[in-house]
Structures are given as C-alpha cells and as structure tokens.
N, C-alpha and C positions, 0 to 999 in steps of 0.2 A: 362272560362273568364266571369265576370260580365258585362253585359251590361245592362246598366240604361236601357235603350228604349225595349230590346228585357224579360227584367228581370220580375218575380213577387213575387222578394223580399219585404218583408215585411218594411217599414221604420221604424226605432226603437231609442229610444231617450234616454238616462240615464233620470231615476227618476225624481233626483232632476232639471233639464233642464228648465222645466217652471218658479221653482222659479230664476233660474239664469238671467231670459229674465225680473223681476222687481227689480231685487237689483244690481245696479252697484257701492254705494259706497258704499257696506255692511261692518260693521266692524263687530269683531268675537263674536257669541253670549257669550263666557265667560266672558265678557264685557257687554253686556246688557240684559242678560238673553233670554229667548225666543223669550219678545216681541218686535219688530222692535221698535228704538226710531224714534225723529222726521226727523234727518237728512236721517236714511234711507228709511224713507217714501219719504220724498222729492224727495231724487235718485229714489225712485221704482217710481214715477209719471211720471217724468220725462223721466223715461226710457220706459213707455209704454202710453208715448202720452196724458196721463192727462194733464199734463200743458208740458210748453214750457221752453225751454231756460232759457230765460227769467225773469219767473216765479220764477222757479227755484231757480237761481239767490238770487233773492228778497227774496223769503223765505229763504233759506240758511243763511243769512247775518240778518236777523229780528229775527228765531229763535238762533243765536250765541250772537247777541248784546242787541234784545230788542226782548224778549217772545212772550211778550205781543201783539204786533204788527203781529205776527203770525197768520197764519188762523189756527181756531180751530182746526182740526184734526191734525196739526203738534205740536200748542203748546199745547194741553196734551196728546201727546203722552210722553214717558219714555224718562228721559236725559240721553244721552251716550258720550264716549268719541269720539272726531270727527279729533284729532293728529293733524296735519298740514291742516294750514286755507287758505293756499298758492292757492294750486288749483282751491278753488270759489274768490280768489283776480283774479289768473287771468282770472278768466269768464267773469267776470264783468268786467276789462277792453274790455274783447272783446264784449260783449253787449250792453255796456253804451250807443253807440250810440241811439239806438233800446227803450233805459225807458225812461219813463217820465222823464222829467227835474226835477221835485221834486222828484220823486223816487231815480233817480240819485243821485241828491245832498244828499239826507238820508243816502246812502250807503256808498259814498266818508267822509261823518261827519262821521261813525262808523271807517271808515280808518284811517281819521284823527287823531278820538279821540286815537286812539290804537295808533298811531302813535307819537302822543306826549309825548311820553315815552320818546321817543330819540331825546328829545330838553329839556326837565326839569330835574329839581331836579340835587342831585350830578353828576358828572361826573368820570371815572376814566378811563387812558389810558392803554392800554395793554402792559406787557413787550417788546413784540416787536416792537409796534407801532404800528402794523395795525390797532387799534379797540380803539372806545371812546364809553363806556359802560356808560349808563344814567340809574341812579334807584334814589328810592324814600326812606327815611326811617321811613316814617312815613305813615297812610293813608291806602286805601284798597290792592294799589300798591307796598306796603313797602317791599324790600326784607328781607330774615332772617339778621338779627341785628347780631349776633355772630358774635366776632373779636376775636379770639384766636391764629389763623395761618397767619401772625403773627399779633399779636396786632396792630396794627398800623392805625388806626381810618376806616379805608378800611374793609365793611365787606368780611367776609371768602369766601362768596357765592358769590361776587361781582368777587373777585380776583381769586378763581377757574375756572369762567367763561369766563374772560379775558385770561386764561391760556389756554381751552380749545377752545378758538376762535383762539388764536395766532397757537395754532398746526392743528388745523382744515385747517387751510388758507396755514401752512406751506406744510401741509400731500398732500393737492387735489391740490394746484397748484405747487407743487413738482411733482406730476403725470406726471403735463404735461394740468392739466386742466386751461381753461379761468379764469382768473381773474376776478372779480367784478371789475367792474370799481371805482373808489374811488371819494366820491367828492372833491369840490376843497382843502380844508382843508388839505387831505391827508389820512383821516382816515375813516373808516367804523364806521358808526352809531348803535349801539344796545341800544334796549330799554328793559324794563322789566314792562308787566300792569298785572292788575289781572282779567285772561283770568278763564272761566270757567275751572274747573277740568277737565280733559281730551283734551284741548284743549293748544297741547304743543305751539305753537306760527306761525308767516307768515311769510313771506317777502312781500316787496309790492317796488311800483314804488315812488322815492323821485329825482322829477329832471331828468338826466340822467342817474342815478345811483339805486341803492336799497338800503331798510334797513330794518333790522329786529325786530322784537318784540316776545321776550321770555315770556311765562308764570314765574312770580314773585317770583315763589318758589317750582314749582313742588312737595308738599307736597300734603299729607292730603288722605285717601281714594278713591279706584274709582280711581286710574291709573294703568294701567296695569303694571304688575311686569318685572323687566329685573336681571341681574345677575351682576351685577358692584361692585367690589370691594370696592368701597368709597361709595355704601350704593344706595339704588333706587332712592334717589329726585336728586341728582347730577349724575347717571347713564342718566335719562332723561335730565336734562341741557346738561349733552355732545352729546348724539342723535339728539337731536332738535339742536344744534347749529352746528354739521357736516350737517345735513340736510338741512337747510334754507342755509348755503352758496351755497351748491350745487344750491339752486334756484335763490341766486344771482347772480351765476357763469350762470348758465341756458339764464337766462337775458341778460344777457352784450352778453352768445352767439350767442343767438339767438333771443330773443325778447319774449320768449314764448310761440311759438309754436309746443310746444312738446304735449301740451297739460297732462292729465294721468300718461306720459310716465315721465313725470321728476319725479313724485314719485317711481317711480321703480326705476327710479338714484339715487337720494336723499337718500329713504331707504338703498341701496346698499353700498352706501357710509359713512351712521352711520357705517356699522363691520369693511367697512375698516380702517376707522380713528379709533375708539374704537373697539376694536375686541372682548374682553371683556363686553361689556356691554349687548350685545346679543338683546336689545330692539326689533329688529324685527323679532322676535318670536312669537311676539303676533298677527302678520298678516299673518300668514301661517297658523294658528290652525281652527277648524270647522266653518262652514260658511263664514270662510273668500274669497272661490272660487279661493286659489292659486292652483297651482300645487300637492302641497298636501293634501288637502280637494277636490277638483273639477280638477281632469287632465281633465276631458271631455269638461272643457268649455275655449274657446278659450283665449288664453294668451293676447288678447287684448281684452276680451269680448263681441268680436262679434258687436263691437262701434267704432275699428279703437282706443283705449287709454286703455293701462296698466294699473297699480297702484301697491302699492304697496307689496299687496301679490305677485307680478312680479319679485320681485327682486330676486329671487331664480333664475332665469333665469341667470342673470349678473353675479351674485355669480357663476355660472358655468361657461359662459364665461373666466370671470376673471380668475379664479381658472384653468382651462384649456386651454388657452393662452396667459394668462397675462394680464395683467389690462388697460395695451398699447390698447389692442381690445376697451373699454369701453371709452378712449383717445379719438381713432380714431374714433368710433361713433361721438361723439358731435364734432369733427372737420372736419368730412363730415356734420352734420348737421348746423355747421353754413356754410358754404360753399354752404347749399341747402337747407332753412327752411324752404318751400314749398313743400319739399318730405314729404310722409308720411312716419310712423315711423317706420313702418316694413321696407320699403326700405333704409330709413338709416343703419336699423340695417343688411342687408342683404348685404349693402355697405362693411360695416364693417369688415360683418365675410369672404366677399369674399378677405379681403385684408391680412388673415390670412389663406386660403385656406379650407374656410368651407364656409357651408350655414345654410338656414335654414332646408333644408330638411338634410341636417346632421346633424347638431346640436342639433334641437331640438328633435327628438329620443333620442338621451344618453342622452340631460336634464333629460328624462323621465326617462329613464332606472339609472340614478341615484336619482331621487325622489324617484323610488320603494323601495331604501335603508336607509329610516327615520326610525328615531321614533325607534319602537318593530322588524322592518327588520334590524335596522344600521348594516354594518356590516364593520369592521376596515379595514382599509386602501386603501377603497372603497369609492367613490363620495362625499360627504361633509362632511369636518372637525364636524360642527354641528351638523352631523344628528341624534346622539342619543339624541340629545334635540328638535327634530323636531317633528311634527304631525308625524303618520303615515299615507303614501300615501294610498288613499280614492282608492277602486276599482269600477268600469264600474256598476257590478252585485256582489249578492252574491258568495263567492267562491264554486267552483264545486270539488264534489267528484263522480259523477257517470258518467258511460261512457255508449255509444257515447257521446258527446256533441257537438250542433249543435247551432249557430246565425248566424241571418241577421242583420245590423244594418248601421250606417250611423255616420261617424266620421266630426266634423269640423272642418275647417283646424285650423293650430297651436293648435291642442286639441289632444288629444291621450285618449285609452281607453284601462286601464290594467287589465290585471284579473286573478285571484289565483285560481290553478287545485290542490288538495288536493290527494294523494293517493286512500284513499277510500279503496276498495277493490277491486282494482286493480289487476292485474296479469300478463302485457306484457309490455310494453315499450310505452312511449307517440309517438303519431302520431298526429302533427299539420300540418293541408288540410286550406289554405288559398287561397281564390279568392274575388280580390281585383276591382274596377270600373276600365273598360276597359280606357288607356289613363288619369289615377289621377296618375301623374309621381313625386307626393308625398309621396306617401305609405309607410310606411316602417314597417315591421316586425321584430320585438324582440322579441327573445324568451330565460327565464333566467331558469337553471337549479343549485337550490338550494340543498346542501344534509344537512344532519343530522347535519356533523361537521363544517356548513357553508360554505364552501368551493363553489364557484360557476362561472358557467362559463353563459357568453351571446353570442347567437347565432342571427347573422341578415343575416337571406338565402335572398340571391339573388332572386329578382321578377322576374321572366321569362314573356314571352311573355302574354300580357293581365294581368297580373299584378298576378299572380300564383305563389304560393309556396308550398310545400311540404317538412315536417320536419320528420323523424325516428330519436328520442332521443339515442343516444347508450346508456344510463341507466335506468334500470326498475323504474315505478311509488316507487315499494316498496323500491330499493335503494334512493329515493328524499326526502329531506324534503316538498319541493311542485315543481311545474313546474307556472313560469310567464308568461304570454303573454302579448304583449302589442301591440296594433293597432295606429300606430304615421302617421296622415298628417300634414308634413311640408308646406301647401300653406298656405305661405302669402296673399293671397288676399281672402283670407276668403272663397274660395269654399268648400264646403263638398264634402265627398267620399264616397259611398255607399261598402261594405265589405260583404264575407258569414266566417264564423270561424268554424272549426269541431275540434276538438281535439279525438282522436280516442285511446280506448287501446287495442293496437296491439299487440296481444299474439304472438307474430314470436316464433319459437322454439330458436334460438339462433339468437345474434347479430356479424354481420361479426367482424371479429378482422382484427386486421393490420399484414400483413405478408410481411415481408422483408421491413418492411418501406412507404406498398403501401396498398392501400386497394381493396378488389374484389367488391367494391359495389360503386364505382364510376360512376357517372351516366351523360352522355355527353347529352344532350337534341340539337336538331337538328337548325341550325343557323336561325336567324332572320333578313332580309329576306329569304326565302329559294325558287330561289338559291339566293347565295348572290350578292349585287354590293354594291359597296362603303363601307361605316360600314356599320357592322352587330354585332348582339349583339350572344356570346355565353352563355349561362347555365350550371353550372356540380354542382351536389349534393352531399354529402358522408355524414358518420355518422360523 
C-alpha cells in the first residue's frame, strides 16, 4: 500500500510538464513552427502570473485587430493561426467591468467594426430561412465573386454558406440542442470581414440574441489543411459555421459560462455535422496538449476549462452512448450554469450510467489506438488519421522495470514495454495512493497479428494490483500500461509501477472450463460487517 505520509517515494513529473504550466492556448507547432507566436505568449503570461486577466484580454484583441497597439514582445513575435475568436469575445465580456472605460470602448469598436459585416453590403437569405447572410463584393471584405453554381447574380461561396448554415441549424437542433435565439426579424445574422489568415471567425453578443462573422474566404496560405471533398477554403466555411452556432446555441443556454469548454463542443460538433471535413485534426497533433500529444496533462489543464484539443473526449462519449449524452450535458448545464464543468459533465455521464472514473480510462485506452497503433474496428473511426498517442517515458525493453511517480487527476500516464530479450511472461506489481478511489489500471496486451485484448484488474485493498500475463513477452507485439486518475476535482495520485519478466516454467491452462490459479484474496473489512469488498485474480 502507498502511503503519501508514511512513503519515500520519489515525486516524478512527465518531461514535458513545465512547459504545459505556460501554454494554455497553444495551437500545434506544425502551424507556427517552433517559435511561440504572439497569441501564445499572451496565454503563456497569463498562465503563469505575468499579467492578469485583464491584460490579457487587451492584448489578445490589440494583437488580432490592431498590431501595432500591442506591447512589443507580443507584436513581433511570429503571426499564427488563432481559429475561433469567440473565447476572448467572451472574456471580455466578463472583464469589461474591470478596464478602463476607454480601453473598453477600444475593444467593443474592434467588435463593432467586425460586426458590421452583418448590417452592410448585399444580403442573401437561406433556403430555409434561418439565416440572412451579409457580404461585400467589392473591398478588402469582398467575398470570392464566382457565380457559376448556379449563375444567378448570388455568388457560389455566398450560397454554399447559406446551405451549410441551414444544415448546421437543421443537424444540432435536430439533436435535441438549444436553439439560438432569433432576433426579432426572424432570421440569424451572418457576416463575412477580412479576419487575418488563420483567424476562421466569432460569435459575439447583438441584443438579446448573437451573430456571427465568418472570415471572407478562407483562402490563401497558412490555414491548416482538412480533407473536405469540395476543396479546403469551403471545408473550413463548413467548420467554422457548425462551430460558432454551437456558441450561439451555447449563449441562449447558458449565457457563457462554459467558459474553454464550449470549444471542445463546438470543435466536436464540426465532425458531427461535416464528418468529412475532418478540420479538427489539426488540434490533436504535437504540442497541441490533447490526449494525444500530452495524456499526462490534465483534460481541463489543470485551470478548471478544456478547449479544443478536448474534443476527443466527446467524440468518445458520443460514439459510446450516443450523442443524447452530449444533449444532456448542455441541458443539465443550463439548468446549473454555476456548476463547474466537470460536474456538469459528471451529471451527464451518471444519467447514462458511467462516470468519470469509468469513462475516462477507456478514453485513454482508446487514444492508445491512433495514428501508427490504429487498429480496425477498435475506438475511433478516425484514428488512423490521428496523432499517435504520446507516452509518459521512453518505451522499455529491459526488465525488471521499476517507477514512482504522481499522476493528475483527469490525466493518465501510458507506457510501451517492448519484448527486448525477454524470456518469461509479463508480471505487472502495481501500488497505487492509499484512499485515490480514482486509479485505475489498464493493461493492453498487443500480438504480432494485432489481435488484442485489455485487462483492468481490480484494485484490492490500498489500491494494489497484481497482473501474470498468460502470454510470453516473446509471443507480444509489446505490452500497454496505462496509469488513469479519474478525479475531477483536480487532486493528484501518487503510484509505484514494477513490470517484471517472470520466467514461471509454464502458465496454468484452463481445465474443465476452470482454472487452478484463481486467487481469492481475504475480504475487506476482515471480519466483515456491512459491505465488504472481495478480490480474486486469474490469468
């Protein structure tokens, strides 16, 4: 048994850990290269107490709108793509009180001006009426001019957009999700300005309702690639405009205080409406700190707010309960906008009979199968177009193998045991912190032919497990472990891990359907009253 207080376990951190504690809005370095641009300077300041809120804020909104006005170290840092502007819209309502009056009005004029997309220039309404789509055809704002589909003085990119707004609204409040509220007219406002490259568009507050503003043409270099059949500048018009509804929808439910979390919706909800377009690929690759690049760092980053490399999460959900789960989130949350957002989502999965200390293990244990692991008709449709999931340490091929380390909640730490030169059968010795009634232990046994099975032994008393693989290191393609705390409230677990190759001369077989190595461990309390917890092991 691990006890913190009686222990002299080592405390031990993944690597990469420090940088995770200054980057909270990192987007993916294939995207801006090595060197941090301005926006994720900003995040990294903010995140470790250099400036405030506040601050923040201001710069964010100075470096998008006006450079120049930026404090030096942010404006010449590298320009990067910054996706959806939605998230610092809504900061800044929540701070506004808090800045100057003239800073204030500064920030509200860049809204504005963005804004005035969706009061000028042409008009066009949507086949089905939801949406009156406002562009320009002339100007920096001008959208692409081509009318060929069909001719009819309405350009093609205007009328694709209308099409993809009207199935957007049909798709997500077909779910079952809130509706934007509508202004009085009847119809949803869209605009189109010309947002820097990378910066696909917002929603913002108009009234009692919301309206969006799309970037004018999604062309040109410097956007991240997606897979959309009708070509990448109109793969990104249908992302960006499944997305911002979700933050209209967001809105009307709750007001915005999801804070983070509504982009892990939002992104979630580009594959559902466009399944095809795959755009949120680009937020799961290195340095982005999803589940797939960083499982170690906590799914809310350790701030209490998701984002978008999160959405991987949802996608598991949905995919594993139905999308009704994801429903039922946002309609306990407006219900309770003042929970935090793990307890909404804890709401949710208990009304589907899981939690987080179930659920988010198999998130993990199917993140392990991206990328170069995918393996068919195993955990996401996507996954061979996915990162591959990032491990704790280098993978091990020598035995014994022995760690102490310290897992944070909603974080997990997996790790690849290679054959080597092997000779007996894997033996995983796990002791886990006395009383973290988080913990959970998976263990994946991959062979050669890919074929694979996952193992999650029961924690015995003091949080103890003990695993005898019935197949040799040498029959494995490798052996997984994965160390998962499911606490939501952000507590860490401290862990000891042996992995052992245990030369046994032979592994018991099953005879008559039963096995001789079943192992009854003695009840919990002993003797017992009331519940008691029992233990039994086999191969």
């Amino acid at each position: 048994m691990m006890d913190r207080s009686q222990s002299g376990w080592v405390r031990l951190r993944p690597a990469f850990l420090p940088l995770v504690l200054c980057l909270l809005w990192a987007v993916p370095s294939s995207l801006w290269g090595m060197s941090p641009d301005g926006a994720t300077l900003i995040a990294s300041d903010l995140r470790r107490g250099v400036i405030d809120e506040a601050t923040a804020v201001v710069q964010m909104f100075r470096w998008t709108f006006a450079p120049d006005l930026c404090l030096p170290e942010y404006r010449d840092a590298p320009r990067g793509p910054i996706r959806c502007f939605q998230p610092h819209v809504a900061r800044f309502h929540r701070v506004r009180s808090s800045l100057d009056s003239k800073v204030a009005d500064e920030l509200s004029n860049y809204l504005e001006k963005a804004k005035a997309a969706t009061k000028s220039g042409l008009s066009y309404k949507s086949p089905l009426g939801y949406f009156e789509l406002h562009y320009q055809t002339s100007g920096s704002s001008a959208v692409p001019l081509e009318d060929i589909a069909p001719a009819n003085g309405i350009p093609d990119f205007v009328e694709r957009c209308a099409e993809y707004a009207d199935f957007s609204w049909v798709t997500e409040v077909g779910l079952g999700f809130t509706a934007p509220e509508l202004p009085s007219d009847g119809t949803y406002d869209i605009g189109f300005q010309d947002f820097a490259v990378g910066t696909y568009g917002l929603a913002d507050t108009s009234g009692t309702t919301t309206t969006i503003v799309l970037h004018n043409n999604f062309e040109g270099g410097g956007w991240p690639p997606n897979n959309d059949p009708d070509g990448e500048p109109l793969g990104r018009a249908k992302a960006t405009i499944a997305h911002e509804l979700r933050h209209a929808s967001h809105y009307t439910n709750n007001g915005w205080t999801e804070g983070l979390w509504g982009e892990m919706d939002a992104a979630w909800a580009e594959e559902i409406v466009f399944p095809a377009t795959d755009d949120y690929h680009n937020f799961l690759d290195n340095w982005s700190f999803s589940q797939l690049d960083a499982p170690w760092v906590p799914i809310d980053n350790d701030n209490g707010e998701g984002g978008y490399e999160d959405c991987l999460f949802s996608h598991y959900l949905s995919l594993t309960y139905g999308p009704q789960i994801i429903v039922d989130l946002w309609d306990l949350r407006a219900a309770a906008p003042t929970d935090t957002m793990t307890q909404s989502f804890a709401d949710a999965m208990a009304l589907h009979s899981t939690s987080w200390e179930e659920a988010y293990p198999r998130h993990l244990e199917w993140c392990w199968f991206t990328g170069l692991r995918a393996t068919p008709s195993f955990g996401f449709p996507d996954a061979p177009g996915f990162w591959t999931m990032e491990f704790v340490e280098s993978p091990t091929a020598m035995y014994p193998f022995a760690t102490s380390s310290t897992v944070d909640g909603l974080a997990g730490h997996p790790r690849r045991f290679n054959k080597g030169s092997a000779t007996g059968n894997p033996r995983v010795v796990f002791d886990g912190e006395d009383n973290a009634g988080e913990l959970t232990l998976s263990i994946l046994l991959v062979e050669p032919s890919g074929s694979l099975t996952i193992v999650r032994p029961v924690l015995g008393p003091g949080n103890t497990a003990e695993y005898l693989a019935p197949t040799p290191f040498q029959s494995l393609k490798y052996l997984g472990v994965i160390v998962t705390n499911g606490n939501r409230f952000g507590e860490e677990s401290d862990y000891s891990l042996q992995v052992i190759d245990d030369n046994i001369t032979e592994v018991p077989s099953m005879e008559n359907g039963r096995s001789p190595t079943v192992r009854l461990d003695a009840p919990a309390p002993n003797p017992t009253s009331n519940e008691s917890l029992l233990c039994w092991s086999m191969p």
